[in-house]
Each structure stands twice: as structure tokens, then as C-alpha cells.
C-alpha positions as CSV (number, residue, x, y, z in Angstrom):
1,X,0.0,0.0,0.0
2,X,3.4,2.2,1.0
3,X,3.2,2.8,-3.2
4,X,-0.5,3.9,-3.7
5,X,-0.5,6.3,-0.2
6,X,2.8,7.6,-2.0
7,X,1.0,8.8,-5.3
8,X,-1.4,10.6,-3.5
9,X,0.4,12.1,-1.2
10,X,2.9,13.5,-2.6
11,X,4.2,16.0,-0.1
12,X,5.4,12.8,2.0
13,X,7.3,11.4,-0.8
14,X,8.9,14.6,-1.1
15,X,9.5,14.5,2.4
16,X,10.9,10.8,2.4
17,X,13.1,11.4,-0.9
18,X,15.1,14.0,1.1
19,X,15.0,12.5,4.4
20,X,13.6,15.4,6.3
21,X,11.0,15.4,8.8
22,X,9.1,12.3,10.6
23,X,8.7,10.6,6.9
24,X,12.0,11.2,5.8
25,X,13.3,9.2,8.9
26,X,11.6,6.2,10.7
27,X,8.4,7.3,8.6
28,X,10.4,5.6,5.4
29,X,9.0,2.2,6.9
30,X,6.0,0.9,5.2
31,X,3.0,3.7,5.7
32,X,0.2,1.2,7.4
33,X,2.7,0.6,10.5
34,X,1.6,4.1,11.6
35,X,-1.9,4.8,9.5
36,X,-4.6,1.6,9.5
37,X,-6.4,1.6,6.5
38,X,-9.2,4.3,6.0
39,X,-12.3,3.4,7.7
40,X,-14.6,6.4,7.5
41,X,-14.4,9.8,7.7
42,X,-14.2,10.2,11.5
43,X,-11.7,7.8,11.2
44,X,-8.4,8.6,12.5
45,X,-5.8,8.1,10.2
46,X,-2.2,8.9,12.5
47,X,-1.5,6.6,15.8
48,X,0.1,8.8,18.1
49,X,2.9,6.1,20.0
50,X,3.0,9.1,22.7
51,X,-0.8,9.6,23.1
52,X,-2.2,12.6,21.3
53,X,0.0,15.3,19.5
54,X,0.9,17.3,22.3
55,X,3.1,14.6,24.2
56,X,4.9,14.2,20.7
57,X,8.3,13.6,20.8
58,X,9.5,16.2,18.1
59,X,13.5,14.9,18.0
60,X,11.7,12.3,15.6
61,X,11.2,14.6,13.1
62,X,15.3,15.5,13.3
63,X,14.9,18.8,14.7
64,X,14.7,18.7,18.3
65,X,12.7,21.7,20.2
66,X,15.1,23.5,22.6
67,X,14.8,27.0,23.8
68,X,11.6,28.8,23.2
69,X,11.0,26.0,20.7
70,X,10.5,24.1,23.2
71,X,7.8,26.2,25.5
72,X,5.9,26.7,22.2
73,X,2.7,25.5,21.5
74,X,2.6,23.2,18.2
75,X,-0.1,25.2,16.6
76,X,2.0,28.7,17.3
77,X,4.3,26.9,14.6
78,X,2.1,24.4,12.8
79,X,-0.5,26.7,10.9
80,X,-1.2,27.4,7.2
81,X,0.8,30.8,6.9
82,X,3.8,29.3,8.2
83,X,3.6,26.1,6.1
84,X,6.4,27.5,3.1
85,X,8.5,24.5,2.0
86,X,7.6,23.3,-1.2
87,X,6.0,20.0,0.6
88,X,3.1,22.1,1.2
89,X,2.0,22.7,-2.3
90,X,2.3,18.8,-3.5
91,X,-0.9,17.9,-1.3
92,X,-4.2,20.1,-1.1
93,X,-6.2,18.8,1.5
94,X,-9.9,19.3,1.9
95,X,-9.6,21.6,4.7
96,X,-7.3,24.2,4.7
97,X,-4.2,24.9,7.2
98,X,-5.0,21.3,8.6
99,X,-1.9,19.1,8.6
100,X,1.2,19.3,10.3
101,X,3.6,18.8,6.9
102,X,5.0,21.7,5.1
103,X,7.0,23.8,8.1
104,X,11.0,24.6,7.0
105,X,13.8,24.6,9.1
106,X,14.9,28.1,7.9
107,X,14.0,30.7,10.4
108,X,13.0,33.0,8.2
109,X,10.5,30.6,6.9
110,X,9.2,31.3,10.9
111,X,10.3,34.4,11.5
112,X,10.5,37.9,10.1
113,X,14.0,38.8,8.3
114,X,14.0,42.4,10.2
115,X,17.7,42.3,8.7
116,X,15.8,42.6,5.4
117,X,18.7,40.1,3.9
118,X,21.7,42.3,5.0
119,X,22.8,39.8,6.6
120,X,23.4,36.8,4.8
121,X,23.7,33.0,6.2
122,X,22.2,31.2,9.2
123,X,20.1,33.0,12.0
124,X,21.9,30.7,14.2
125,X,25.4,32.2,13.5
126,X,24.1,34.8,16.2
127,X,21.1,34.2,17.6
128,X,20.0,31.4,19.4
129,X,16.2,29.7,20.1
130,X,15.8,31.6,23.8
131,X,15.6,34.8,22.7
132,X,16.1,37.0,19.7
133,X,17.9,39.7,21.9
134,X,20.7,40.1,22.8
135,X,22.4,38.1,19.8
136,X,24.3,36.0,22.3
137,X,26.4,33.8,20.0
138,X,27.0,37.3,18.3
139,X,31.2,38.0,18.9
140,X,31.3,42.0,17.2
141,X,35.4,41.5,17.5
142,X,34.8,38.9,14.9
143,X,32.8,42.3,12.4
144,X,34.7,44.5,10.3
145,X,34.9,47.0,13.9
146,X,35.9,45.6,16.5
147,X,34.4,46.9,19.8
148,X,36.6,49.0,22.5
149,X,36.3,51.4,25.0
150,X,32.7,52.9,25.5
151,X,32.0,50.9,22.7
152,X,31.7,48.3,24.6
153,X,29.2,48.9,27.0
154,X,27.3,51.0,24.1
155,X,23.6,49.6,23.4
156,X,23.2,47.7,20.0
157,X,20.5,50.1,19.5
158,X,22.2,53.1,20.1
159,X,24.1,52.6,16.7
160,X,21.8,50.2,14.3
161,X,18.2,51.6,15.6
162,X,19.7,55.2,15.4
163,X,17.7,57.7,13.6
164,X,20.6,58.1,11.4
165,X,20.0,55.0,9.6
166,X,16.6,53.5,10.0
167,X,15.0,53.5,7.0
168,X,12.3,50.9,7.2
169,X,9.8,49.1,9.4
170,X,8.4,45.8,10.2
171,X,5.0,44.6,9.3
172,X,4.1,45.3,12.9
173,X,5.6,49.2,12.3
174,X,8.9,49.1,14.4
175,X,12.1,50.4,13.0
176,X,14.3,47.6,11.4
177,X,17.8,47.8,13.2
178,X,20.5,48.3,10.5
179,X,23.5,45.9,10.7
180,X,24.8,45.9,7.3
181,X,26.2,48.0,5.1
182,X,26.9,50.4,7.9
183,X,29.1,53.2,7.5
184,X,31.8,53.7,10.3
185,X,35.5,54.7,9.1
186,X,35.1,57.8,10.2
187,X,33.4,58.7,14.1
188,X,31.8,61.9,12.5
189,X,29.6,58.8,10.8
190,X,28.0,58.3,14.3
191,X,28.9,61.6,16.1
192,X,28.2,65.1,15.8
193,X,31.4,67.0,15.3
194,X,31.3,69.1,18.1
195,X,34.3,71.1,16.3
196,X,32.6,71.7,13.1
197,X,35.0,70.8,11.0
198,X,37.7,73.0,12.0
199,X,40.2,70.3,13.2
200,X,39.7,67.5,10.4
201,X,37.1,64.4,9.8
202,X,38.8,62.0,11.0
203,X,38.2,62.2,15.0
204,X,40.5,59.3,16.8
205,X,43.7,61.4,15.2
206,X,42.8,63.3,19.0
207,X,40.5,61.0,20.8
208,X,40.4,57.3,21.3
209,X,37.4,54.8,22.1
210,X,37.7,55.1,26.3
211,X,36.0,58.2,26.0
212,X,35.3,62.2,24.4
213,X,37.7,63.4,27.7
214,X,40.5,61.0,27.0
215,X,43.0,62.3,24.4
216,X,45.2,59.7,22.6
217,X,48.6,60.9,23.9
218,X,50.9,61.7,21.1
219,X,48.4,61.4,19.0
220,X,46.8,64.5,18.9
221,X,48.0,67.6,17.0
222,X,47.3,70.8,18.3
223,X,49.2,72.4,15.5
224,X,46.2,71.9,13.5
225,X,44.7,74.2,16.3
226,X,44.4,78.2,16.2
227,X,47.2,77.5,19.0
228,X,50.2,75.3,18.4
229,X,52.2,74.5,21.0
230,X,55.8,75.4,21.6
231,X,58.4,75.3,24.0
232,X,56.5,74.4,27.6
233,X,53.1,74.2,26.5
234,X,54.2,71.1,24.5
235,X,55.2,69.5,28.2
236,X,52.0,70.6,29.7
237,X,49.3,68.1,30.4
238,X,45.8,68.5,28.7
239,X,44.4,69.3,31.8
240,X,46.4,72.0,32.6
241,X,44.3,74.0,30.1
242,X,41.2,72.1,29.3
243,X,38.7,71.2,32.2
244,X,37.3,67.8,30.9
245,X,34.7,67.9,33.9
246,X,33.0,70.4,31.6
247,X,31.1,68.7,28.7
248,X,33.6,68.3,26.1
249,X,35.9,70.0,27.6
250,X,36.1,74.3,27.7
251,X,37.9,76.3,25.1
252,X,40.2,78.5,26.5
253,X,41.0,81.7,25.6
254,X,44.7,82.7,24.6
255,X,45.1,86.0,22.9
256,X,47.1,86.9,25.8
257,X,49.7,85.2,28.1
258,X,47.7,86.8,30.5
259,X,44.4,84.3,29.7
260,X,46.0,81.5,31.4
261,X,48.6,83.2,34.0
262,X,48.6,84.7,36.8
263,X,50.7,88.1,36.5
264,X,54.1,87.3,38.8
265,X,54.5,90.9,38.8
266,X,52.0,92.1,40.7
267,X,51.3,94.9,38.3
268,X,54.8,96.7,37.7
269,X,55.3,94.6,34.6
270,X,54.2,98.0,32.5
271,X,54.9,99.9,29.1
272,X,54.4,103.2,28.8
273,X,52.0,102.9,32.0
274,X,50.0,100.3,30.9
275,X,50.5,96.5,31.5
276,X,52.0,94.5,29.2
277,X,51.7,90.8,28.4
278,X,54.0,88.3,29.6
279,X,55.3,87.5,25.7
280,X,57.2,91.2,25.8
281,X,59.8,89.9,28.2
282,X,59.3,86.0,28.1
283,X,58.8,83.4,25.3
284,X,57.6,79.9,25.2
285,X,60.7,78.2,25.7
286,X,60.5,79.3,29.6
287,X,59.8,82.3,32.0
288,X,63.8,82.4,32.8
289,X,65.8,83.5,30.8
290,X,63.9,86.6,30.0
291,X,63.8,87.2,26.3
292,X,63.9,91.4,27.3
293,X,67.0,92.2,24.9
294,X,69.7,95.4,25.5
295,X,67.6,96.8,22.5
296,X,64.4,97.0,23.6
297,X,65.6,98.4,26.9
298,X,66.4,101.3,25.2
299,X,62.5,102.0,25.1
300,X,62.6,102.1,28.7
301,X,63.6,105.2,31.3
302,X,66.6,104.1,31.3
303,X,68.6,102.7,28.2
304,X,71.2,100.6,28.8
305,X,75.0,101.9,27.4
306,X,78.7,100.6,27.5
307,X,79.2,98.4,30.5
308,X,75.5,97.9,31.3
309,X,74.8,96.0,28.4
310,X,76.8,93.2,29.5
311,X,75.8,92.8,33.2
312,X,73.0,90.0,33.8
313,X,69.9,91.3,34.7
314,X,69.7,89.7,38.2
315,X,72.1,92.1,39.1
316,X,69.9,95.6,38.6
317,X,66.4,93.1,39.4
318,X,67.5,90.8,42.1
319,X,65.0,88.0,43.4
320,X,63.4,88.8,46.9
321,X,65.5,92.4,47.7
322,X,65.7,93.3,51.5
323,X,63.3,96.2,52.1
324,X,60.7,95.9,49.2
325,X,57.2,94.5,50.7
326,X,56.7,90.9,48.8
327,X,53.4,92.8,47.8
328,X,55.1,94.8,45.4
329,X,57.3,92.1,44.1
330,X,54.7,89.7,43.4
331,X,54.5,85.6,42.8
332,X,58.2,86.0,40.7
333,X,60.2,87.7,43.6
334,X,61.7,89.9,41.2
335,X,62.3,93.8,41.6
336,X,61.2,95.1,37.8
337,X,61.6,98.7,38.7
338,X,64.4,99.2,40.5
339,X,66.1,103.0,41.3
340,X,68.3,104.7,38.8
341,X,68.4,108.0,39.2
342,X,71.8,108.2,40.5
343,X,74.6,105.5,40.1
344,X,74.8,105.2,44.1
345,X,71.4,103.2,43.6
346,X,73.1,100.6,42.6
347,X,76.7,101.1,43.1
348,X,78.5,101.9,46.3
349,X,80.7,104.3,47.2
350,X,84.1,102.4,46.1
351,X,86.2,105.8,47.2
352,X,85.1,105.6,51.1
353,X,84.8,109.1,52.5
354,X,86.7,111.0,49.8
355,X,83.8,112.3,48.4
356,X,81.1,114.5,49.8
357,X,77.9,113.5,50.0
358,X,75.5,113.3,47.0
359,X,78.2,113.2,44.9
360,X,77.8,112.1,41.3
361,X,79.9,108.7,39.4
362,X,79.2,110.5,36.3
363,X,81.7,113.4,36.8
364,X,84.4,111.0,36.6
365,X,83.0,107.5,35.0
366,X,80.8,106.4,32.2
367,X,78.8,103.0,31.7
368,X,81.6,101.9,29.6
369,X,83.4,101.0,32.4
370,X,85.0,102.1,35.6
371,X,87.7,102.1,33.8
372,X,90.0,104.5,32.2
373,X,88.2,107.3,34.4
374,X,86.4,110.1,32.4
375,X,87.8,112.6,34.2
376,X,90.6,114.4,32.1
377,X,93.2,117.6,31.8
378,X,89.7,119.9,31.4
379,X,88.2,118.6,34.6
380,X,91.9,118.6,36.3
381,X,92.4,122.0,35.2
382,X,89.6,122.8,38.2
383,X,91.4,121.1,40.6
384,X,94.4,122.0,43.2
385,X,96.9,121.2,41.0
386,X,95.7,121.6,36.5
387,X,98.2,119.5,34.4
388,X,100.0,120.7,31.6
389,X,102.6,119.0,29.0
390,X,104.2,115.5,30.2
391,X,101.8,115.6,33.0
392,X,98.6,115.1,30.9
393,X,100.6,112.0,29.6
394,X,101.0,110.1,33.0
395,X,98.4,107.8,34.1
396,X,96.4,108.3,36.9
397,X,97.3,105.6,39.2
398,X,101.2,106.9,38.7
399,X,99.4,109.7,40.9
400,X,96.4,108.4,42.6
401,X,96.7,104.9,42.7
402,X,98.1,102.3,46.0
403,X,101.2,101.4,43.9
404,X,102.7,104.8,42.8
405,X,106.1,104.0,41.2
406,X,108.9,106.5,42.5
407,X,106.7,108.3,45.4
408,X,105.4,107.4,48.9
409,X,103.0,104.8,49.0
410,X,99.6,105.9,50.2
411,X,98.9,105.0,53.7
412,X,96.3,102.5,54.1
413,X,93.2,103.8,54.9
414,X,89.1,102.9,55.1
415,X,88.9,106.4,53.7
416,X,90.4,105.2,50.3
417,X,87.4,102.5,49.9
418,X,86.8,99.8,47.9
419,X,88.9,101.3,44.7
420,X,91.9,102.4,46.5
421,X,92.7,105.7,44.8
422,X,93.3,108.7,46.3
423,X,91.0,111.3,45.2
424,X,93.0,114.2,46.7
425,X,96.6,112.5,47.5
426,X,99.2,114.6,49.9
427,X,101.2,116.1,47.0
428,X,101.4,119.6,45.8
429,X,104.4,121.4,45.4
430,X,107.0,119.6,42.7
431,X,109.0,118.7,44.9
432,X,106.9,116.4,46.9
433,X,107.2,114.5,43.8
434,X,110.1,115.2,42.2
435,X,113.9,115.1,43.8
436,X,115.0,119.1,44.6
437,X,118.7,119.1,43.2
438,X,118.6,122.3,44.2
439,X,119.0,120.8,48.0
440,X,116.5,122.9,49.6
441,X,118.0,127.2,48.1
442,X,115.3,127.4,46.7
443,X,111.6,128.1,48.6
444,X,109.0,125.0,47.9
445,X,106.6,126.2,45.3
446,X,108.9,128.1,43.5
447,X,109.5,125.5,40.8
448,X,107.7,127.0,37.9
449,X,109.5,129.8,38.0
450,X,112.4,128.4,36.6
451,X,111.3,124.9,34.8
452,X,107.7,123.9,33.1
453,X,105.9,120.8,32.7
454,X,107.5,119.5,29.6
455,X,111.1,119.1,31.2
456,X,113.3,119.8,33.8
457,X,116.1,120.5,31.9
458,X,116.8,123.3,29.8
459,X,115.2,125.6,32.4
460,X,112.9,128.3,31.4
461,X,115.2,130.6,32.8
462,X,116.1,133.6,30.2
463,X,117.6,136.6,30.8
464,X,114.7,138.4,32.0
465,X,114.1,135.6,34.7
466,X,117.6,136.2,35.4
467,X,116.6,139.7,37.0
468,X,115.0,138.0,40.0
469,X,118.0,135.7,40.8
470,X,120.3,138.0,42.4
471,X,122.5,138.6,39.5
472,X,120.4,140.4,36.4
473,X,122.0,139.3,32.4
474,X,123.2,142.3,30.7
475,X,125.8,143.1,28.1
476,X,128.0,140.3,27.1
477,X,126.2,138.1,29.7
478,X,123.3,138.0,27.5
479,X,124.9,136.0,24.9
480,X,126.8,133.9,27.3
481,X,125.5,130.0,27.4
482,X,124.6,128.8,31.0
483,X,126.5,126.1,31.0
484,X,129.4,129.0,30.7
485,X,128.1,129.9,34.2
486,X,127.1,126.5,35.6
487,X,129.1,124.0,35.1
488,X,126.9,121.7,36.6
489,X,124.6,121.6,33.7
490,X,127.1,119.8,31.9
491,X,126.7,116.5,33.9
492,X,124.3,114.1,31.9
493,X,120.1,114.8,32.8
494,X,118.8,112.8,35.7
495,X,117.3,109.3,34.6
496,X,114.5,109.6,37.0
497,X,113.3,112.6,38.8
498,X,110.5,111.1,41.2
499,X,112.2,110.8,44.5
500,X,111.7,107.4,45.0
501,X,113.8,106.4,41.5
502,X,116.2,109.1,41.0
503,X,120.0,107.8,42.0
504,X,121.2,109.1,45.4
505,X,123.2,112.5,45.8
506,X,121.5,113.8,42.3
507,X,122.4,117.3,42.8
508,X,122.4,120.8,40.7
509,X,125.2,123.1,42.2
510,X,124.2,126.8,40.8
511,X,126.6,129.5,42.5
512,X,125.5,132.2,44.2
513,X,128.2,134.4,43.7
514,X,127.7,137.6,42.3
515,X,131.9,138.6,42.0
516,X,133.4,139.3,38.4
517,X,136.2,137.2,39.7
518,X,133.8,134.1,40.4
519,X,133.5,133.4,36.9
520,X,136.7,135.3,35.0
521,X,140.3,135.2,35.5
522,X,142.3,138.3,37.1
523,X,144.0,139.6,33.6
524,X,145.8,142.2,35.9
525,X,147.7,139.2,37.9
526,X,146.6,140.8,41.2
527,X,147.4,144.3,40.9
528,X,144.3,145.3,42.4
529,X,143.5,143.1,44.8
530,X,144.0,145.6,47.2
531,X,142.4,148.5,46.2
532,X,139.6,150.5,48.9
533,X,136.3,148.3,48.7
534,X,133.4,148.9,46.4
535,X,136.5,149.2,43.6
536,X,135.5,146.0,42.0
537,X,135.9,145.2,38.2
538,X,132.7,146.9,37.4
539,X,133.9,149.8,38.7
540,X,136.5,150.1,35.5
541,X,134.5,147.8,33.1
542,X,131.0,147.2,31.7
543,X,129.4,144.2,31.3
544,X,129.8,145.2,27.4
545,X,133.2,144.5,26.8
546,X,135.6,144.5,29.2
547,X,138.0,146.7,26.5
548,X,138.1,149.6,26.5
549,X,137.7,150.2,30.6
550,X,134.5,152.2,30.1
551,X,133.7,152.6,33.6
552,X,137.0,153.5,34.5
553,X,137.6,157.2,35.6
554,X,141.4,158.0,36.4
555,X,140.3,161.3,38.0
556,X,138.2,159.0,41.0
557,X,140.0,155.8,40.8
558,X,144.3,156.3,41.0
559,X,145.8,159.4,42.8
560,X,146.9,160.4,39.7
561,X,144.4,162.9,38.1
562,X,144.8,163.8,34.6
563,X,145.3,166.9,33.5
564,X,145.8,169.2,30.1
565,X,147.7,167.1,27.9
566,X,147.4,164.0,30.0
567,X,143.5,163.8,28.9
568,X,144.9,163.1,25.1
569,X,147.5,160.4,25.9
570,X,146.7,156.9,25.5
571,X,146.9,154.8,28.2
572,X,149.3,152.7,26.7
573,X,151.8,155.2,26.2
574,X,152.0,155.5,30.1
575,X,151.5,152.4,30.9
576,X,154.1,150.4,29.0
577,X,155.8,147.7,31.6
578,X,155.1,144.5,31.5
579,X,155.8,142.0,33.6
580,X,154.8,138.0,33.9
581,X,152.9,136.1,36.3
582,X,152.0,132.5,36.2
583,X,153.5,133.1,33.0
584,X,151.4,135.6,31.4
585,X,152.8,138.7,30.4
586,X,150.6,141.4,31.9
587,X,150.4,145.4,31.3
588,X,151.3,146.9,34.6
589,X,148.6,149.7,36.2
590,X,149.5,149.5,39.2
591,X,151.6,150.8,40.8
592,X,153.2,153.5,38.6
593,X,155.3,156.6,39.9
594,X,153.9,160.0,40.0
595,X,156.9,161.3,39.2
596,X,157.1,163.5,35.6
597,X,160.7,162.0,35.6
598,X,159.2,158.6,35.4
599,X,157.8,159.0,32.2
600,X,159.0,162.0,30.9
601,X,163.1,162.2,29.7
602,X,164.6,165.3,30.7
603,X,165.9,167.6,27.8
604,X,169.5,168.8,27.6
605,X,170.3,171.8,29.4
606,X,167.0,171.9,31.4
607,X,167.5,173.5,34.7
């Protein structure tokens, strides 16, 4: 009979040539061991070994009810609009959706495809017969993006039932989730861009899955930011700046150092009155050094010259300075506007008590240095002692200074200060300085009168200086050399005049007597040498010539007046004898006989 049931009903042939199903498995016996023969129409045709239908043991058919299956009632499964396998259409029975034949094993044959065939293969790959959600046999590490981060503990729905890409409904009018295709390369294709654009699409170049707030570390660029980081800032944490506790984070300003820091200053940072930003004076690199340059303090009160544009500027704006209230200093410590309206604001007094009080370093320095000193021959020239010639040629320390070469060291004293010069030292007269070889003749100070600046020797003695020495130059004495005079000028100059170089016993003899005979030899071998006093040479010659005699006056001088024809005789006609001494033959004047005889022959027969 298995043949004849099998040409009527064909569905279970169908069923048995495929071995699916009861029929295709112990239902391939013959078909009378389950169904009797038909014995009316009441008569039923299937022998249920279990009872009925509901105590049916379904693993019989090959597909064994587990999970909801399994609660399910066999007429939520077994009805006409599910009956889809092509079993269903080989039989048409007299009543409709009667039957148990003609179910598939394909879910969707069940169920609706809410994937709408995105998703292609077996429900079973993720889903499982308890429930439909979650997809628990679903691994998303195993997709095209993996899940990290907040990802994680994201929703499904929160990304495939977003409004973003819904774009159909079941049958029953709820959204269909969207699996596949899905776009997510880029973040912006889930999430607003909260910068709009300005920093680039592609969002995990700054963030990273964990969160918004957490910034992939050395990831980010702020250069593509209106601020790029430089120097410090690049060191700085993200938090330094940016308060994550705020939703996505705050913006902060930063046209101005000031925007972010405190001023250190408390205020006396200022240009031109006004307060200027921390990027005048400091750059990125660090608050210390300050990038303030020599250049730009020439914009300042007080430009800096010469020897101030070298000096570190700790030294004019020292950290923490006794006396100055920390409120004025601020944060930093530092002194910005220190005093400068004279140099003993910064400087001390390096020359002790020399000089009085309120006295200027300018009258004698300048900011290139201490030194050379500015003070010169002008401003020497209002002092106790101007210079003139070699002396505008010495240095000053030969002078002023604690090692002075050739004179008296200076005593030590406080009073000198810190610079050890002597502002005003004990010398005045030359020959404080200068060995007198004059031995003292002459009165102190009186120097210049006979010598200048430029040398000592030739003197500046002439003949009308000569007039105040005792013994005025007139005549032949005019055109007489010195050295004629003073033999001591022929000894070689002194190789050092200061009286701590010159040799020992350095001495200048210059006579002081005033005789003829002091300088010139007797031509008259004595004759006179004792004539009355006050009859000295010059009382017979000038200081002309000392031929003829014109001071001589026979009348006053001998006791011999002459007389008529005695006025017209020449004196050589009386005075003819010679005679030698030290082997000079001299003319004899004195003494001569008054006697006519003497001179005069007598003529023949005079009585």
C-alpha cells in the first residue's frame, strides 16, 4: 500500500526522498505501520505512540525543540501561513491549514527577516532559540569593527536603531535595526562633530574609544589648532588647560599670556603705564631666561650703554631684595623697577669718604666701564693742581693709585674705599714729587718759576728771569751759554726725577756768587787786589766789553788825576811795563810813579 499512499500524497514522498522530517526518517517504513487503512471519515488516520500530539516527541522529526521551541505550542508553529516548504504545495487537502507537513527549518521561513537580507547565512550564526535579543552567539570582534572602549558597553541600538539610519519598518511598524552595510571609518559617521569641521574628519587622530575626555597621547596635533604648542606648552598636560569635567571639555582663551597666568608681577610689569603681556619679556621656551634684549631696553627710562649692556639682569632686578614689601614684588620675587636716578642706587661708594655726599659717578666714570676714568686735563684743570705738558701723559694711578712708582705709597686707609685711589693725594708742590737738586735754596713752590711741565732740563730761565735771581744778564752776559756759568749743567740729565727712583746725591750746584772774579780770570795778575772796597771790576769795566775800561775814571780811581795834555794820551803810552805772572805777560797799572821824571826824559840843558 506504501506505493498507492505515495501517489497521493505527494508531499510525503517529497519528504521521504530528502529524508527530512518524521517521513524522511523512521516514517520511510512501510506507511500502514503508523496509519490503518481508511475506515470512514471520522476515522483517525495517525497513531500517536506518545498519546495525542501534544506529548509528541519532536526529535523524531530530526529537529529537536530546545529553547523557546520548546515552550511553544505546536499550533503557534504548525498553521497554514507558516507552512512555506515546497512539501506544502504537492498535497491540497480538503480543509485548509489542517496538517502538520510543510514547516521549513529556515528561520525565516518562521520568522520575520527584520535584517531585510543584509545579513546573509544562518540565523543561528548569532542568535540562538531563547531569545532573539541580545544576539548572544554574536562576537562584534569577529565584524569588520571591532568593539573598544565605551563601545563596549554601548547599546546595539544606540548605533543600528539610530535615527541616522533607519530607514524601514516591520510589518508590525517598528524600526528595522540596520546591521549591514553600515558606515563607520570615520566617528563623524555616528557623532556630531562638536568642532565643526575645523580640526579635520577624522576624530581618533585626537581621541580614542575610552571616551570624548581622554585624548590619545601623542596622537593629537594641536598644530592643526588656532594654538600650536611650543616650548613648555608642548610639556604641559591637557588638563592643565582644558577642564574635561565640563562637557567636552572648555575652550580657552589665549590672545594673551595673561588668559591663562597669573601676573608674577603684581602689576609693575608695564609699558608706557600700561601693563604689558607676559610674551614682551618671556617666550615659550620658559619664563627664565627673560627674552627682554639690551635693544628693547632702550625704550625704557633708562637705556642701557657701555658696560651695562653686558651685566645679567639679576644684578639691577635681584630676586626677593631686602626692604621691598613681597606685595610689590609679586609671585616671581623679582624687583622690575628698580632706582636709577643716580649710580649710588646701585653702586657703592668704592672711594670711602673722599667724596662729599650726593656726589655724582658720572663726573668722573661712564657706563663703559669704571675704567679709564672720564675725568681728564679739562676737569683737572679745576682742581688743586691743572696738568700741563708730560703731565697730561702720565696715568692716573702713577698719581692716585696704591702702587705709585717712584713716590710714597699711600697710607692704608678705610677712607680710600673699595677702589683704593686717592681722590685728593698729599702732593702739591713739585718737589713732593720730584727730587730738589737744588738741596732745599730754593723756597717750595717756586718751581715754575724756573722749569715747566714738559722738562726739567733746559730751564725756562732767560735773561729776563735772570733779573730775579740776584744777578740780572746784561751786556755780554746776555749772549753767554749757562752752561758758561754753571758748570753743573754739563753733567748728563737725571734718569729719573721722582724721588723714590732718581740715584742718590743727584744734585744741581748753581753758585750764588755775584763777583766778576767768580767766573773770569784776574787779567791784571793781582794788581788790584787791594784797592779800597766797592772798587770791584765793574767799577772800571762794563758788562759790554771789558775793552776799553769804560767805567773807569782816572780822575776817582788812581791818585793820579789827569790833566791838560794828559787827557789826550793813551793809556798805553803810560802804561808800558810789563811784567809776567803764572807766566802771562801782563800790562802793569799799578803801581806807577807819580813822578814826571818817570815817564817824561829830561831835555839837555833843562834846569
Amino acid at each position: 500500500m506504501t506505493a498507492q499512499c505515495l501517489d497521493c500524497h505527494k508531499d510525503l514522498a517529497w519528504l521521504r526522498e530528502r529524508r527530512l522530517g518524521l517521513h524522511g526518517g523512521e516514517g520511510r517504513d512501510r506507511c500502514a505501520s503508523c496509519h490503518p487503512d481508511h475506515a470512514g471519515t471520522d476515522f483517525r488516520l495517525v497513531t500517536w505512540k506518545e498519546g495525542d500530539s501534544t506529548r509528541f516527541d519532536h526529535r523524531r522529526t530530526g529537529w529537536p525543540l530546545d529553547g523557546s521551541h520548546a515552550e511553544a505550542r505546536c499550533t503557534d508553529c504548525h498553521k497554514a501561513e507558516l507552512r512555506r516548504s515546497p512539501a506544502a504545495t504537492l498535497f491540497r487537502r480538503q480543509v485548509p491549514g489542517s496538517g502538520w507537513v510543510g514547516l521549513d527549518r529556515g528561520c525565516a521561513t518562521c520568522h520575520e527577516d527584520i535584517h531585510r537580507g543584509a545579513l546573509a547565512g544562518d540565523c543561528l550564526e548569532c542568535h540562538d532559540t531563547r531569545d532573539w535579543k541580545p544576539a548572544p552567539k554574536f562576537d562584534h570582534d569577529s565584524s569588520a569593527y571591532p568593539l573598544t572602549g565605551k563601545h563596549v558597553s554601548t547599546k546595539c541600538d544606540a548605533c543600528h536603531l539610530s535615527s541616522r539610519v533607519v530607514v524601514s519598518r516591520t510589518t508590525a511598524g517598528d524600526p528595522v535595526p540596520v546591521y549591514r552595510p553600515l558606515r563607520f571609518k570615520e566617528c563623524s559617521d555616528c557623532h556630531r562633530d562638536p568642532h565643526a569641521g575645523a580640526l579635520g574628519p577624522t576624530c581618533r587622530d585626537c581621541h580614542e574609544t575610552g571616551g570624548f575626555t581622554k585624548i590619545a597621547k601623542g596622537a593629537f596635533d594641536h598644530d592643526r589648532t588656532r594654538y600650536p604648542l611650543r616650548g613648555r606648552h608642548a610639556a604641559v598636560s591637557c588638563e592643565g588647560c582644558h577642564d574635561f569635567a565640563v562637557a567636552k571639555g572648555k575652550r580657552p582663551p589665549f590672545a594673551t599670556c595673561g588668559a591663562c597666568h597669573a601676573d608674577p608681577h603684581a602689576g609693575t610689569a608695564t609699558r608706557a603705564n600700561r601693563a604689558a603681556d607676559c610674551a614682551s619679556c618671556h617666550d615659550v621656551a620658559g619664563f627664565r631666561p627673560a627674552t627682554f634684549t639690551v635693544a628693547q631696553h632702550r625704550s625704557t627710562r633708562y637705556p642701557l650703554e657701555g658696560a651695562h649692556q653686558r651685566v645679567a639682569c639679576s644684578a639691577c632686578h635681584p630676586r626677593s631684595p631686602a626692604g621691598v614689601p613681597k606685595a610689590r614684588l609679586g609671585s616671581a620675587g623679582t624687583l622690575l623697577r628698580p632706582a636709577f636716578a643716580r649710580c649710588g642706587d646701585c653702586h657703592g661708594d668704592d672711594h670711602g669718604t673722599q667724596l662729599a655726599r650726593g656726589s655724582d659717578c658720572r663726573e668722573c666714570h661712564a657706563p663703559a666701564g669704571w675704567t679709564p676714568t672720564t675725568f681728564g686735563t679739562v676737569e683737572h684743570a679745576k682742581t688743586r693742581l691743572p696738568l700741563a705738558d708730560r703731565h697730561t701723559e702720565i696715568a692716573c694711578s702713577s698719581c692716585h693709585g696704591e702702587r705709585r712708582a717712584g713716590l710714597p705709597p699711600l697710607p692704608r686707609s678705610p677712607a680710600l674705599g673699595k677702589a683704593g685711589v686717592a681722590l685728593r693725594p698729599p702732593e702739591r708742590e713739585c718737589v713732593a714729587c720730584h727730587v730738589d737738586t737744588h738741596a732745599g735754596r730754593f723756597a717750595a713752590g717756586r718751581c715754575p718759576e724756573c722749569h715747566d711741565a714738559r722738562r726739567f732740563r733746559p730751564s725756562t730761565v732767560g735773561a729776563l728771569e735772570h733779573d730775579g735771581l740776584g744777578f740780572p744778564l746784561e751786556g755780554a752776559h746776555r749772549a753767554v751759554p749757562c752752561v758758561a756759568c754753571h758748570e753743573s749743567l754739563e753733567r748728563p740729565s737725571l734718569p729719573a726725577t721722582l724721588i723714590g727712583s732718581a740715584p742718590r746725591g743727584a744734585r744741581l750746584d748753581l753758585t750764588r756768587e755775584t763777583a766778576c772774579t767768580t767766573c773770569h780770570a784776574d787779567p791784571h795778575g793781582g794788581q788790584f787786589a787791594k784797592r779800597d772796597a766797592g772798587l770791584s771790576c765793574e767799577s772800571c769795566h762794563g758788562v759790554e766789553r771789558f775793552r776799553p775800561a769804560a767805567q773807569f775814571d782816572h780822575d776817582r780811581a788812581t791818585r793820579f788825576p789827569l790833566k791838560g795834555a794828559h787827557r789826550r794820551v793813551e793809556c798805553l803810552a803810560c802804561h808800558v811795563g810789563r811784567r809776567t805772572v803764572a807766566g802771562r805777560s801782563i800790562v802793569t797799572y799799578a803801581p806807577l810813579s807819580e813822578k814826571c821824571e818817570s815817564c817824561h826824559a829830561a831835555e839837555p840843558n833843562a834846569r
